[in-house]
N, C-alpha and C positions, 0 to 999 in steps of 0.2 A: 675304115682305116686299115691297109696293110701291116701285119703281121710276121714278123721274121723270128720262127723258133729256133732253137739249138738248143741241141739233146748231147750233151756228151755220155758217151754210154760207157760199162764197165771194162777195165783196163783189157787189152787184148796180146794174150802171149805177154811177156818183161818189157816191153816196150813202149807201147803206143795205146793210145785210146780212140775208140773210133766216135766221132764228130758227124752226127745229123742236121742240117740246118734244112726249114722248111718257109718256103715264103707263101700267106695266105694271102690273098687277096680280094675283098667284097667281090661279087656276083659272079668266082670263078668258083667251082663245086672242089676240082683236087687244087694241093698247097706244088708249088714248084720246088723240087727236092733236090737237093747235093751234098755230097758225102765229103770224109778227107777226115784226115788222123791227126792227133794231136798228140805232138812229142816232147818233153818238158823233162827238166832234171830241176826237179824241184828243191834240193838241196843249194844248188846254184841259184833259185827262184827266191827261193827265205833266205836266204844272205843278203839281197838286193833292198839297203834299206834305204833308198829315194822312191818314196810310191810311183812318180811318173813311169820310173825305170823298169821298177817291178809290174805295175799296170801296163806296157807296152810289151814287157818281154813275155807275158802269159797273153797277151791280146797278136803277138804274134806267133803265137803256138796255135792257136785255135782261127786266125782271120789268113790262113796260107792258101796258097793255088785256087778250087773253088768255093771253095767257103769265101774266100777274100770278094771272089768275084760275083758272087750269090749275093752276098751283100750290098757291092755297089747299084748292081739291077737294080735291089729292092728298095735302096733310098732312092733311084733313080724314078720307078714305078711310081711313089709315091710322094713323089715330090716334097722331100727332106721331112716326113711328116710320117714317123713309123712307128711302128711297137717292138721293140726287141725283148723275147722273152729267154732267161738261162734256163734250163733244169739239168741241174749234176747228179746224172745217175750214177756215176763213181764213186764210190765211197771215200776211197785215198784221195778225194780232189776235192771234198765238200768243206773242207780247211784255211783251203786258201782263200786271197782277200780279193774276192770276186767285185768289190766294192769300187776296185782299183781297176777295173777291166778297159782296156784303151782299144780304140778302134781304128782303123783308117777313116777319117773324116778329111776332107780339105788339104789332102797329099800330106799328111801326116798326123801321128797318130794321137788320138785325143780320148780323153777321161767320159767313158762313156756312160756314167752317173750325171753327167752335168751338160748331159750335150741335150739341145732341144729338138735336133734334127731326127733322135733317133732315142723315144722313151725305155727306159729299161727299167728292168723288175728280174728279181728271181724269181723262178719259179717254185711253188712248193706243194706238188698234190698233196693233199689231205688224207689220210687211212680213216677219220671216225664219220660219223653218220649226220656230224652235226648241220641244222638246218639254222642259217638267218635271215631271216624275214626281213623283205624289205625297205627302205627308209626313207624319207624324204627331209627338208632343212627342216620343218618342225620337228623331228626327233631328236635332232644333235640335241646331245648333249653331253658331259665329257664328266669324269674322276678323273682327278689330280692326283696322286699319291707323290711326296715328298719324305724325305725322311734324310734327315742329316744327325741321328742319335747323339747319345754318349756313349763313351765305349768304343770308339770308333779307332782310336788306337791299339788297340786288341791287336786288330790285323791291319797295321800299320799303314790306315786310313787317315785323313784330315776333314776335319767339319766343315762343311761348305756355309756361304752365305746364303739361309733358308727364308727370310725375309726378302733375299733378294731373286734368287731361284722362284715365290712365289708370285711377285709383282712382276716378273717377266712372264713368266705362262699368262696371269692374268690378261697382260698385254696384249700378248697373243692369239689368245682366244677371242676376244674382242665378243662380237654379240652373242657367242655362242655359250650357254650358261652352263654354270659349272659347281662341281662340289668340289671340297678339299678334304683331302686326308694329310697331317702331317705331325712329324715328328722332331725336333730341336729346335735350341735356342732361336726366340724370334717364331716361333710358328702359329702364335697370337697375337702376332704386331699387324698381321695386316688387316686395315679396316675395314673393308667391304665385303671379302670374304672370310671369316672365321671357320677355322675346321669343324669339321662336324664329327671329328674322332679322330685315333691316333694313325700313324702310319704303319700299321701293324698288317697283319697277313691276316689275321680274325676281323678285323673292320672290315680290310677291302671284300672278300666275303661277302658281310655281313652288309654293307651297302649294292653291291651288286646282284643282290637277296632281294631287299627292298627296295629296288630305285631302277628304272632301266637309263640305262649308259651306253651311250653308241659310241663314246670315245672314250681310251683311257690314256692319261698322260702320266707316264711314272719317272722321277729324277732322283736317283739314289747312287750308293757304291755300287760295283760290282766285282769279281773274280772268279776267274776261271781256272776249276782245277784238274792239272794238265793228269795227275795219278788217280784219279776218280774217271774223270771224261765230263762232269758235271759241272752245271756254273751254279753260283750265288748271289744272291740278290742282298744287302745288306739293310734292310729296313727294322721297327724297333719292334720289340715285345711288351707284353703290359703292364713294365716298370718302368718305359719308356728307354732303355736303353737301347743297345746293339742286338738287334736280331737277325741270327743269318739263315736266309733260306734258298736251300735249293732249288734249282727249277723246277726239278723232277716233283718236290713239295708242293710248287705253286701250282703246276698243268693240274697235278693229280687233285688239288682243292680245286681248283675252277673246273676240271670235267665235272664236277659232282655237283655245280649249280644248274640245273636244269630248271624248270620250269616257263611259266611267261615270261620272266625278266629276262634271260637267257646272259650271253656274252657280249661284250661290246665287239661291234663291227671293224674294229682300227683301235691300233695299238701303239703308242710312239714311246721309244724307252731311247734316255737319254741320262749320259752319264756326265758330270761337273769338271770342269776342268785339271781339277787336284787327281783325278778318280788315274791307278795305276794301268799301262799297257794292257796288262792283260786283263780288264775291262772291259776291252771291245769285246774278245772273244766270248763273255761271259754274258753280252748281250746280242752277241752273233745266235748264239746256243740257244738263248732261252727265245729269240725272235725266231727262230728259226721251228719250235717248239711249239709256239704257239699258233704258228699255220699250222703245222704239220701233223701237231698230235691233237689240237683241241677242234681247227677247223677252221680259224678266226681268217677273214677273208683277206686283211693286209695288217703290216707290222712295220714299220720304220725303226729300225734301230742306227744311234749315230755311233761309227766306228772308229773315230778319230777323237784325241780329246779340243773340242772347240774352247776359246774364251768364251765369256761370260756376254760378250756384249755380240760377238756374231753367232751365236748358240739363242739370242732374241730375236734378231732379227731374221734367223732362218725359221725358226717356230712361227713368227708372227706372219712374215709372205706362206709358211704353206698354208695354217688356216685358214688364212683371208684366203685365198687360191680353192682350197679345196673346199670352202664354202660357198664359191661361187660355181662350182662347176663338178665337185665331187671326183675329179680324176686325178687320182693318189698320185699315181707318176710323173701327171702333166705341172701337178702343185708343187711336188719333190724339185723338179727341174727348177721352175721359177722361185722356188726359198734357198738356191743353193747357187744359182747366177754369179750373186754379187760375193760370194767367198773369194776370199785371195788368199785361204789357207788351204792345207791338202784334206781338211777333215771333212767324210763325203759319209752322208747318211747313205745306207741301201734299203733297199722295199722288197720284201719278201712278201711273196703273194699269194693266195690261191685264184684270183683274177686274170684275165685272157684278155683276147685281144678283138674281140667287138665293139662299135662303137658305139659311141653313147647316141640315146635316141638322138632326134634331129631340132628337137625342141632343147635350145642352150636351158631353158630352166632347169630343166631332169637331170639328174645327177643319180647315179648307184645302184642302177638297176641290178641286181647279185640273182641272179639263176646260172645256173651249167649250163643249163642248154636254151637254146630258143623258146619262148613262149609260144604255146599254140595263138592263131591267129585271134581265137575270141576271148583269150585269157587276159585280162588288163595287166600292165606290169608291175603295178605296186602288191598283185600278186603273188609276184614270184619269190621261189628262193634261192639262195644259196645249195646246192650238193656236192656231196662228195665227190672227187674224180678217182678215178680209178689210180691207187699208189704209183703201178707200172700202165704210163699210157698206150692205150690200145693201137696198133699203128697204122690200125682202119680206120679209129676216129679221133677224127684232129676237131673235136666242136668246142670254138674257143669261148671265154668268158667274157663279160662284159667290164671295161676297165674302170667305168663309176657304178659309186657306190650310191647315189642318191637317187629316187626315181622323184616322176612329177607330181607327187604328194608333197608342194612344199608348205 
């Protein structure tokens, strides 16, 4: 499958940032390269509060002259069937709502989260060393973490429907088996699955100590604190009330589970409809974190506050989706179709743009780099890529995570 990266790199002189886009393509050895700057008055940009508006006006700062037309080659090359990959090497640009990134599709411009033509992911090399071994459909398996405390009016929270929040995950996950963690009223009402401890920050730990997890599903508060730079995660403590933790608390407790059970492979954080604007940001941050600093290969956070009942059915099509075929982007797209609202999960990744073996059963093959020819691939792992990528190697990842160990 063809590959179209864009690198936007650090701002140049007061003005402009210089924009790489690179198209790879199966059994070509160099990617076809085109340059172009990207000029934005981003002050003008966060004003802009219709997402369409604001996802078209930053989707045409960065899709102008040949970037624009680099682009259409490359859906043209690959017949509407491509991988579009972000990595924001700018720092003053890693803020905006890339989630919202609109494209030239079909002579006008379109939400390029939701387009099938043309798979998207942000990018996020990883700085640690962390290795995940890889999985097949008998591995799934997922932690739930819930947490709708007391206390939550502290910081002028509301308590979600946690009984209901859990019977829709269940939904969702359908054959793929699961533990629950949870906290509030109702988080013993449902009968099939019973928690197996609280929604605390010592349980999830303490379970992913004991139990290996290839998925984790978390649905709590969150906020972002714009005078810190750090976000919080609102789950309970072990009086069961309001426990707040920061991201910077959770990476730092989860690099310190090593051993066999390791990290779960995917991460989906999802916040309730009640949950405040700045919310997104605080699960922008902490998804963004968990590729970044722990290594964790894909993250879904939803950016937008969805209802109740299309926040079900978008969990339940990617599941089902990405248990059939293990490709995080491909499954993103088809759970996010039928929205008629503007709230668009994004996928941060440390995943590339290789394609999945040729056998539909295989899913998740997670190596960096190519498997030598006699190395089978349920072999392989995950590595680290180099933070600043090398600009002699472009060796992309593989976009599923399941291999033919099913």
């Amino acid at each position: 499958m063809n590959t179209f990266e864009i690198t936007i790199q650090r701002k140049m002189g007061d003005s402009c940032w210089p924009v790489i886009a690179e198209q790879s393509r199966p059994g070509h050895f160099l990617p076809v390269r085109s340059e172009g700057l990207l000029t934005i008055d981003q002050e003008q940009l966060l004003a802009q509060l219709d997402p369409m508006h604001y996802g078209a006006q930053l989707g045409q700062a960065i899709f102008n002259n040949g970037i624009r037309d680099a682009f259409t080659r490359a859906l043209a090359d690959s017949n509407n069937d491509l991988r579009v990959l972000l990595f924001i090497g700018a720092d003053d640009l890693r803020g905006l709502r890339w989630e919202r990134l609109c494209v030239p599709l079909n002579n006008r411009w379109s939400l390029l989260a939701r387009s099938a033509q043309a798979l998207y992911s942000l990018y996020l090399p990883s700085v640690t060393d962390s290795r995940f071994p890889a999985i097949g459909r008998r591995d799934l398996r997922a932690l739930v973490v819930a947490a709708s405390p007391t206390g939550l009016e502290r910081y002028s929270l509301r308590p979600f429907d946690l009984p209901t929040a859990l019977a829709g995950v269940s939904v969702a996950l359908g054959e793929i088996p699961f533990d629950v963690l949870a906290s509030g009223v109702g988080s013993e009402d449902h009968a099939a699955h019973k928690p197996v401890g609280p929604a605390t920050l010592d349980a999830l730990c303490e379970r992913l100590t004991v139990e290996k997890y290839t998925l984790l599903h978390i649905v709590c508060h969150g906020m972002y604190n714009k005078r810190t730079g750090d976000a919080a995660l609102f789950l309970a403590n072990g009086q069961g009330h309001v426990g707040r933790v920061t991201a910077t608390e959770l990476i730092d407790r989860l690099r310190k589970l090593r051993g066999a059970r390791g990290l779960p492979h995917f991460t989906f954080l999802s916040i309730c409809a009640s949950a405040p604007p700045e919310a997104d940001s605080a699960l922008s941050y902490l998804g963004q974190g968990l590729v970044r600093n722990l290594g964790m290969p894909a993250v879904v956070a939803m950016q937008e506050q969805a209802q109740a009942a299309a926040a079900l059915t978008l969990t339940q099509i990617f599941y089902q989706q990405l248990g059939q075929h293990g490709e995080v982007d491909r499954a993103l797209v088809a759970a996010t179709a039928g929205l008629t609202t503007v709230a668009t999960p994004i996928l941060y990744s440390r995943l590339g743009g290789r394609p999945a073996p040729a056998n539909r059963r295989s899913c998740w093959p997670v190596s960096s780099r190519p498997s030598k020819p006699k190395t089978p691939i349920w072999s392989c792992a995950i590595s680290p890529r180099p933070a600043t990528p090398s600009p002699n190697s472009k060796t992309p990842w593989p976009m599923s995570l399941l291999t033919s160990r099913t």
